[in-house]
KOLMILO-870398 format. One line per 2 residues: their letters; for each residue x, y, z of C-alpha. Coordinates in steps of 0.25 Angstrom, whole numbers, m for minus. Layout:
<recs>
a	X:Y:Z; ...
</recs>
This chain:
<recs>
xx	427:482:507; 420:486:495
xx	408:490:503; 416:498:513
xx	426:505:500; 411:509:495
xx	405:511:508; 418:523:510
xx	419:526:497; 404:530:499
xx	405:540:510; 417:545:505
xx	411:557:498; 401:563:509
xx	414:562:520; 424:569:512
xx	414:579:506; 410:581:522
xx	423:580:528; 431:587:518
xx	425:594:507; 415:601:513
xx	428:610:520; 431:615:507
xx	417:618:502; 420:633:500
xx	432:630:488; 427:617:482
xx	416:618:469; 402:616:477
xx	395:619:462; 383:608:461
xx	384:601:450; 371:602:444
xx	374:617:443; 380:612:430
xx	369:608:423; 376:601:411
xx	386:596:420; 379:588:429
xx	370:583:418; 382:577:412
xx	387:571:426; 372:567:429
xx	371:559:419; 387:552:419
xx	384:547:432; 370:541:427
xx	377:534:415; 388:528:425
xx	377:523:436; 372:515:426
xx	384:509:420; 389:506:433
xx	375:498:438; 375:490:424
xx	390:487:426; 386:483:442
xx	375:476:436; 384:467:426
xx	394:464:436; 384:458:443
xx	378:451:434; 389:448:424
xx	401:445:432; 405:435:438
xx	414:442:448; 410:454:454
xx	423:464:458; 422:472:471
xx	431:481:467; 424:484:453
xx	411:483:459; 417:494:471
xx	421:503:458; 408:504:452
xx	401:507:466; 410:517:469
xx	408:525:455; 392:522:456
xx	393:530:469; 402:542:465
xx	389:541:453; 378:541:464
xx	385:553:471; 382:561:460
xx	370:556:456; 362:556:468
xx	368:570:473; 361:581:463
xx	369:594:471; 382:588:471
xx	395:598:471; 406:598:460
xx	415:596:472; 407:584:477
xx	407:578:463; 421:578:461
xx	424:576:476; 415:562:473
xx	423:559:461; 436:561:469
xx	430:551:479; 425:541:469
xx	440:541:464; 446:537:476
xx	438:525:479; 436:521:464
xx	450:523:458; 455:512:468
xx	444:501:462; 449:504:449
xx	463:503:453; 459:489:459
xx	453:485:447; 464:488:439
xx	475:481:449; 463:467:451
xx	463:466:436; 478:465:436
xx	480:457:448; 490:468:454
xx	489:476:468; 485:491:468
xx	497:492:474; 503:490:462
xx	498:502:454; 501:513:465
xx	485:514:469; 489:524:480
xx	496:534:468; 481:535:462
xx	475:534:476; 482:544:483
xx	479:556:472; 465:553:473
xx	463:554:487; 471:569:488
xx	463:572:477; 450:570:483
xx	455:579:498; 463:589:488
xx	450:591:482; 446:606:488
xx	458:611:483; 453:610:468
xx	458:619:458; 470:626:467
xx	484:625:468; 485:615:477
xx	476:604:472; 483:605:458
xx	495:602:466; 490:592:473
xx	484:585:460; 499:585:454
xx	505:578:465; 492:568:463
xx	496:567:449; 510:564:453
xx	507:552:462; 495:547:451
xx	506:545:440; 514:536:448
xx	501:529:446; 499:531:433
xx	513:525:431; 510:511:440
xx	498:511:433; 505:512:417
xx	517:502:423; 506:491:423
xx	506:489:408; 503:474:409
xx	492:475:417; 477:474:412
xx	468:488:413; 481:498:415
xx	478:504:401; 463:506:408
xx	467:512:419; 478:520:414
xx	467:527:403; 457:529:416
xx	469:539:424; 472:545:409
xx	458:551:409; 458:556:423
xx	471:562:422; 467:569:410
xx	454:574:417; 463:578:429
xx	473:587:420; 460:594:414
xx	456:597:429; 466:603:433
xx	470:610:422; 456:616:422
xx	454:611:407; 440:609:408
xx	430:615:420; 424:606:431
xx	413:601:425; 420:595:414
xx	430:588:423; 420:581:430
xx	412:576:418; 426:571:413
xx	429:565:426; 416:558:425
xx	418:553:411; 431:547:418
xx	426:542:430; 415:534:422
xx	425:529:409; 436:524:421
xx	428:517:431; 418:511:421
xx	430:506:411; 439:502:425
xx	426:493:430; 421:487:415
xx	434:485:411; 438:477:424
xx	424:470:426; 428:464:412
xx	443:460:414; 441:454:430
xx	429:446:424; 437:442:414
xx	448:437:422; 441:431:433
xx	434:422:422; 447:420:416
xx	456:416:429; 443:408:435
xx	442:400:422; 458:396:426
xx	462:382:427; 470:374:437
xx	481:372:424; 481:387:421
xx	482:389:435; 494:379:440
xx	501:387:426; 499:400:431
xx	505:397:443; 517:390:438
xx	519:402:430; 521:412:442
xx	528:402:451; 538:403:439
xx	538:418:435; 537:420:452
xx	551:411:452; 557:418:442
xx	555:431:448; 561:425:462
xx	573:420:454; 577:430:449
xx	583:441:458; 586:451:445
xx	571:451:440; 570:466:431
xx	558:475:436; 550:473:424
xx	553:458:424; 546:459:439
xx	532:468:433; 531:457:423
xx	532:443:433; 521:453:440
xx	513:456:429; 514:442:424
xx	510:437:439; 500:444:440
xx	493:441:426; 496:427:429
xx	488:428:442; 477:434:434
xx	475:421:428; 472:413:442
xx	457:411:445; 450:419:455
xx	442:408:456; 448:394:462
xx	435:385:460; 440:382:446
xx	454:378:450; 448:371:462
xx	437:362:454; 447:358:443
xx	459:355:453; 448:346:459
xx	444:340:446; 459:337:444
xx	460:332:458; 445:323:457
xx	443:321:441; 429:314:436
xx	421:323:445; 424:317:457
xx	426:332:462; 413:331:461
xx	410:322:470; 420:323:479
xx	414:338:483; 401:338:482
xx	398:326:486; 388:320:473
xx	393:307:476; 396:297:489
xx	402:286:481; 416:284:477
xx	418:288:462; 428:280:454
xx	431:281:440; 439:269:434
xx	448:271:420; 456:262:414
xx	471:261:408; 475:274:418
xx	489:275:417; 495:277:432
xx	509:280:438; 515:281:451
xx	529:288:456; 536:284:469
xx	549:292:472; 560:283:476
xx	567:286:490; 556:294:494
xx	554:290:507; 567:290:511
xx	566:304:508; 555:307:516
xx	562:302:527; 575:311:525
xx	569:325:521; 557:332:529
xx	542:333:524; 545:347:517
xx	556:342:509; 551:330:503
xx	536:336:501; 543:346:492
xx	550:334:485; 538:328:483
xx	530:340:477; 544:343:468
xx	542:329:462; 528:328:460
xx	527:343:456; 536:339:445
xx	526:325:442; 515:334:440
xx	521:343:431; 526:333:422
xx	513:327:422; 507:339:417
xx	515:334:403; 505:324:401
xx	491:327:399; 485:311:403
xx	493:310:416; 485:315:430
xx	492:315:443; 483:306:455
xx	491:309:468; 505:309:475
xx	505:301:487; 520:302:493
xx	529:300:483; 520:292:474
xx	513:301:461; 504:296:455
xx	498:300:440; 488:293:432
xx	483:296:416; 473:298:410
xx	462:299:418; 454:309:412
xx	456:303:398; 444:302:388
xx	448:294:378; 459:281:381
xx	473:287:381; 481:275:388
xx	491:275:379; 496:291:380
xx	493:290:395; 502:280:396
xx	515:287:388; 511:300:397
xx	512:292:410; 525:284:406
xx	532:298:400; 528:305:414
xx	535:294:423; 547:295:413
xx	545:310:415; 545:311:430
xx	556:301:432; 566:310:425
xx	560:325:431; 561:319:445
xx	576:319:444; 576:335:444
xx	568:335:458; 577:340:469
xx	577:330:479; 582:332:496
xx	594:324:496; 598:328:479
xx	594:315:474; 585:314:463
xx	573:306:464; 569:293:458
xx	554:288:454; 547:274:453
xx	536:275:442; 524:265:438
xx	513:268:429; 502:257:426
xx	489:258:417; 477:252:419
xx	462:253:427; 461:263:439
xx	449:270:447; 448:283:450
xx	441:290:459; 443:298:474
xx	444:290:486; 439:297:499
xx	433:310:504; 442:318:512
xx	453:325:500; 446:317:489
xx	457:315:476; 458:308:464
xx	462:292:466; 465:281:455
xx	465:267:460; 467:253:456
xx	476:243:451; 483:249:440
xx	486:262:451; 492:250:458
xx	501:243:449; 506:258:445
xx	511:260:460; 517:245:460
xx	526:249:446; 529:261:452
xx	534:254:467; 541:242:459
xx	549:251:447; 563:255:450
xx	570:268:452; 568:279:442
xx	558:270:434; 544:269:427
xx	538:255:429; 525:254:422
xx	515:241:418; 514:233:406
xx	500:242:403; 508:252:402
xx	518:248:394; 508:244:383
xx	502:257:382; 515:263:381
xx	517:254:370; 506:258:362
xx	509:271:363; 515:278:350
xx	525:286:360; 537:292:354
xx	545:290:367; 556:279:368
xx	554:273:382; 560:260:386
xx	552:251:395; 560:238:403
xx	550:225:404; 548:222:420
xx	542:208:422; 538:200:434
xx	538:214:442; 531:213:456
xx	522:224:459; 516:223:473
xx	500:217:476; 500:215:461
xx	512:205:457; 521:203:444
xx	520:209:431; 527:215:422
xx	532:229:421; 539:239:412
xx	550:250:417; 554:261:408
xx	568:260:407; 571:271:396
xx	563:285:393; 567:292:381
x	558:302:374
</recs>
């Protein structure tokens, strides 16, 4: 696309000056340019000092960006060859020069435009393009008819059609660069009114167009190159936290907007404006994202492994004192044989949505896997430095935490749902098993005897281990919670021991 916009844009003067101009050679100023001596001098050497600022600024976006803009990049072409069309013809016309200018707008004012709307994260639609298009385009075939009745007519209407604009553009008040853009159409409107009210001659208003021309394209592309880079670096350097936040947030304002059927006008441009700065924020580049969702998903570099292929052997990582828990629902089955697929997969993901965002509350707790109706977390795997002790109040407070919150899930048949908890400590392994979807797994006994307190404890209750009960303990905890000695309890494949139910939670 970019190579076909230059490609037209590029044969765009030699068609309309052959097609069209050429008609009207006999009323439109066919004075050479370099008839003017100081003139052309002045010109000359304008177009000499832009060339060269546009091949350094072409030469440090290659070397210094990271991210190299079509539409920038498009801009600066565009403006080198409306340079080289002057530089390279020495007998060009007054009436081909502007006529080239004319050209250059039309195909460079719809780059800046898109800068301006890319930046902002809006649509060019949103700004009325077509109200700055449309005057540019009759200007360039209205062009003959210079200095007469007709075309100061025309030029008002122009000017009629460009202010509702100007007013789009002014409305965007929250929006970066509008005070930019809004000084660029200030000094092109000013020049305009000194055209046509024949203020200065003609060889003035070009040299003022030119100073214009230069100031507004190299402003718009510097200026862009620096905020786009800025940002690309910004939301590429976004993490999956900052992420998941973001898109709560708009889920949110997105609701409320959906609620509410009496939402004010202004109201709506700020949910948009706010939307749109919010989308801003979200990296353009997923690797990021990716490689930390698979570290949380395959800690201890077993990503690494696992996709690249450094190492054929099984890798298992063994910890000790691992605090784990399991939840079963109860009645889930029966359930799953009432209500269809559909309804009781939303179930599950309303309950264990909920588990996770509670978990979030605790900084040691990391959730393992949800197989059915079974959800299991452990804490703290990533630890440094021993923290049993606070790993263990977290777990406990958690259960105690999801037992109560599930009661507000909305279930099929209007009847809340109950849980069956058990929480153990002890040694475990870590490590993947398999090839095909690879995912973090903790093994061994103490995962066991968690599942077993969890299958043997009643309705509605946390059953945990004597392990766990010491290290509760020992913990300086300024919660009052009430345990219930079970003795003698049988726990399947491992036999009798003693047990503890929490009986009382009070903070």
């Amino acid at each position: 696309m970019v190579i076909l916009y230059l490609f037209i844009y590029c044969n765009a003067d030699n068609i309309l000056n052959n097609l069209y101009l050429s008609k009207y050679h006999h009323v439109i100023d066919n004075e050479l340019m370099h008839y003017n001596d100081k003139f052309y001098y002045c010109c000359y050497n304008m177009h000499i000092f832009i060339l060269c600022i546009y091949i350094i600024y072409l030469i440090q976006c290659y070397l210094q960006y990271k991210t190299l803009d079509n539409t920038s990049i498009t801009l600066a072409f565009v403006y080198i060859k409306y340079t080289l069309n002057f530089l390279l013809n020495k007998h060009m016309t007054i009436c081909e020069y502007e006529s080239s200018r004319n050209i250059m707008w039309l195909f460079a004012t719809p780059l800046m435009l898109k800068l301006y709307c890319k930046v902002n994260n809006i649509s060019l639609h949103k700004i009325n393009i077509y109200c700055h298009i449309i005057p540019i385009a009759v200007n360039i075939f209205i062009y003959p008819y210079k200095n007469t009745n007709v075309y100061n007519y025309l030029v008002g209407c122009m000017w009629i059609i460009m202010a509702f604009f100007i007013k789009k553009l002014y409305s965007k008040r929250d929006l970066t660069f509008r005070n930019v853009f809004l000084f660029i159409w200030s000094i092109f409107f000013c020049i305009n009114t000194l055209e046509l009210l024949y203020v200065v001659d003609k060889y003035k208003i070009n040299i003022y167009y030119l100073f214009a021309d230069m100031i507004s394209k190299m402003m718009t592309s510097i200026i862009y190159i620096y905020i786009y880079e800025k940002q690309i670096h910004s939301r590429n350097d976004t993490d999956l936290q900052t992420i998941e936040f973001i898109t709560y947030i708009i889920r949110n304002i997105k609701k409320y907007e959906e609620n509410n059927c009496t939402i004010s006008s202004q109201c709506k441009l700020l949910i948009s404006a706010t939307i749109n700065k919010l989308l801003m924020k979200m990296p353009l580049d997923t690797n990021k994202a990716e490689k930390e969702l698979l570290r949380k998903m395959l800690p201890f570099d077993f990503e690494k492994n696992i996709v690249f292929n450094t190492n054929t052997n099984t890798n298992i990582i063994s910890l000790n004192l691992i605090s784990v828990l399991f939840t079963d629902i109860v009645n889930y089955t029966e359930l799953a044989k009432e209500y269809n697929d559909e309804i009781i997969f939303q179930l599950l993901h309303n309950v264990y949505d909920l588990f996770d965002n509670i978990a979030k509350k605790y900084k040691y707790l990391q959730k393992i896997e949800t197989i059915g109706d079974a959800y299991m977390i452990v804490g703290d795997i990533f630890r440094t430095t021993p923290n049993n002790k606070e790993v263990v109040l977290e777990i406990i407070l958690f259960a105690i935490d999801i037992i109560r919150e599930i009661k507000t899930i909305q279930t099929p048949n209007n009847k809340p749902l109950s849980l069956r908890i058990g929480i153990n400590i002890g040694d475990v392994s870590i490590g993947t098993l398999g090839n095909q979807i690879p995912k973090l797994c903790v093994v061994g006994n103490t995962v066991n005897v968690a599942s077993r307190l969890q299958s043997t404890a009643n309705i509605d209750t946390i059953q945990i281990s004597e392990k766990v009960y010491k290290y509760f303990n020992e913990t300086q905890s300024n919660y009052k919670i009430t345990f219930r000695k079970n003795e003698n309890v049988y726990l399947k494949h491992i036999g009798s021991v003693n047990t503890y139910t929490i009986i009382n939670q009070k903070n």
